[in-house]
C-alpha positions as CSV (number, residue, x, y, z in Angstrom):
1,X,-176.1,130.5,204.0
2,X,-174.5,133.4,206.4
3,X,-176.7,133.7,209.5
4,X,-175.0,137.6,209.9
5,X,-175.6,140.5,208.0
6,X,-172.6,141.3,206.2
7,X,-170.2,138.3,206.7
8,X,-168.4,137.0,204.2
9,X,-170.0,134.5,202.4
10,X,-168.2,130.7,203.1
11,X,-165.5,129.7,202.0
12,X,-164.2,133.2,202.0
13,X,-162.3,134.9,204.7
14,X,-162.1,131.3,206.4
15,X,-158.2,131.2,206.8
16,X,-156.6,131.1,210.0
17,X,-157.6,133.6,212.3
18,X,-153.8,134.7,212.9
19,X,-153.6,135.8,209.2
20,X,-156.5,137.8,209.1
21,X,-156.0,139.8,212.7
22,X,-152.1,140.5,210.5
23,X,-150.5,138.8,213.4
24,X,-147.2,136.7,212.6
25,X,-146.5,132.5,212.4
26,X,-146.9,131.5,216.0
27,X,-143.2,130.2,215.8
28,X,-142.2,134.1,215.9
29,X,-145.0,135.0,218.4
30,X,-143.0,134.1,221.7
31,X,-143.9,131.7,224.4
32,X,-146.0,131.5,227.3
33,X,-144.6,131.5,230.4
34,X,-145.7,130.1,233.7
35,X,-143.7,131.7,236.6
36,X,-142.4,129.2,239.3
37,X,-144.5,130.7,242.1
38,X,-147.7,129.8,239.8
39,X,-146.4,126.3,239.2
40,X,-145.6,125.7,242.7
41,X,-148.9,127.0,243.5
42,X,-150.6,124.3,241.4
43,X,-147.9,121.3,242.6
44,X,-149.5,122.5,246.1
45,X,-153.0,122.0,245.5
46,X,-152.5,118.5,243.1
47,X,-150.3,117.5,246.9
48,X,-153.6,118.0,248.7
49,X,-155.7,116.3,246.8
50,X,-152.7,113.5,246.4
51,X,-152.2,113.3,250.1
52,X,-155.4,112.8,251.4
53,X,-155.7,109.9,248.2
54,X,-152.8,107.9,249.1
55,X,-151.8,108.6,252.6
56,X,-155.8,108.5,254.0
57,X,-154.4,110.6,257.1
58,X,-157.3,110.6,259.6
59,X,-158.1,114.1,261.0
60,X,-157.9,115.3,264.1
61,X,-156.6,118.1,266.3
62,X,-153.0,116.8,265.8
63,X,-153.5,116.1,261.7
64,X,-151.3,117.3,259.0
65,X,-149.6,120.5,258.2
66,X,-150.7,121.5,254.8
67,X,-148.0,121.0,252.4
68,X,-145.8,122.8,250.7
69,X,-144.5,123.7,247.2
70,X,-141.7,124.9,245.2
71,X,-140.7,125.0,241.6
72,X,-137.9,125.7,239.3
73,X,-138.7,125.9,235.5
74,X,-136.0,125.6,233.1
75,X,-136.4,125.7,229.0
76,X,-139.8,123.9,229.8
77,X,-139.5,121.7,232.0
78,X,-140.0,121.6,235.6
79,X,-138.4,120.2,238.8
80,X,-140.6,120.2,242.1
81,X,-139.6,119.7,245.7
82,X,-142.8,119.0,248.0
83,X,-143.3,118.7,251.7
84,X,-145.7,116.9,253.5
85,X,-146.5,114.8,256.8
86,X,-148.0,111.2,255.8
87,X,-149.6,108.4,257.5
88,X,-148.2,105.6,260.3
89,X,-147.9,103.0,259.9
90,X,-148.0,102.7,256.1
91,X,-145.3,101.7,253.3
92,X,-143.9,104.8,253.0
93,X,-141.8,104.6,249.8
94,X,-145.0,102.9,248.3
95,X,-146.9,106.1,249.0
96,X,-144.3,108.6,248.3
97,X,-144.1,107.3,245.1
98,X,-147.1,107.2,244.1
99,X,-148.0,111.1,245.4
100,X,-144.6,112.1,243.1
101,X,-146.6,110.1,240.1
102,X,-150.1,112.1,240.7
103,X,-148.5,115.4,241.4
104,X,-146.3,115.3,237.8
105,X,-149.1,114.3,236.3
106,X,-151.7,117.0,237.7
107,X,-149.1,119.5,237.0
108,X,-147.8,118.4,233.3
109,X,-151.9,118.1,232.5
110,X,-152.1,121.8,233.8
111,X,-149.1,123.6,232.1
112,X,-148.2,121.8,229.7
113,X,-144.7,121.5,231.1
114,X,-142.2,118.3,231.3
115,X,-142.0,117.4,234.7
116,X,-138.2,116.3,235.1
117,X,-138.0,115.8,238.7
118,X,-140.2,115.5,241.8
119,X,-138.8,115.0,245.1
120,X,-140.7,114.8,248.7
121,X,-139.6,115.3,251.2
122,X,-141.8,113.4,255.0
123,X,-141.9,116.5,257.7
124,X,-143.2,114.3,260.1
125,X,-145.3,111.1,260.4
126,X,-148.8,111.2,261.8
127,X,-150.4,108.2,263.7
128,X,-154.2,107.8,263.6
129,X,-156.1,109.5,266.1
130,X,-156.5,107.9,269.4
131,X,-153.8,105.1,268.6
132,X,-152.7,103.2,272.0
133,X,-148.9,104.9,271.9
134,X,-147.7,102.5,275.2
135,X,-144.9,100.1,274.9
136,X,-145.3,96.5,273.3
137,X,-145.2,94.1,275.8
């Protein structure tokens, strides 16, 4: 039963939406295409969220830098180079490593892209707030 006054009745005109608007096969459509700056953009704010996940760093007047992003897409896939300061003390590979694995992953969930390569580089490390920063005796 058609709810609108003058559809087709169903089963007709049904077909894929593409054939009726005239358009072509997607294959011969083109591609979407995310431009680096837009990538980077998103690798920056899946960093955030990653860095205050995994590396827990305490605020204070001292904190973190915000980090930063860059991208290079080829034939669709996607290598990132990240910056960021990070906790100390803390196992810092164990922590890089796992803010590499939730950045690809937020980004390849948001465009769609293979992530081939994610490398971070540690601006600086930042001790908690308040820390005793005397010599061991």
């Amino acid at each position: 039963m058609n709810t609108r006054p003058g559809a087709p009745p169903l089963g007709e005109g049904s077909g894929p939406p593409a054939r009726a608007a005239g358009l072509p096969p997607p294959a011969e459509r083109g591609a979407t295409v995310i431009p680096d700056r837009v990538v980077a953009r998103i690798a920056l704010q899946a960093a955030r969220t990653a860095q205050s996940r995994r590396a827990a760093i305490p605020p204070d007047r001292n904190g973190p830098a915000a980090p930063a992003a860059s991208a290079v897409t080829r034939t669709g896939s996607v290598r990132l180079h990240l910056a960021m300061d990070l906790p100390y003390p803390a196992d810092i590979p164990q922590v890089c490593a796992r803010i590499r694995q939730d950045v690809a992953e937020r980004v390849g969930q948001l465009t769609g892209l293979k992530i081939r390569e994610v490398t971070l580089t540690v601006r600086r490390l930042v001790t908690a707030a308040g820390a005793n920063r005397g010599r061991v005796r």
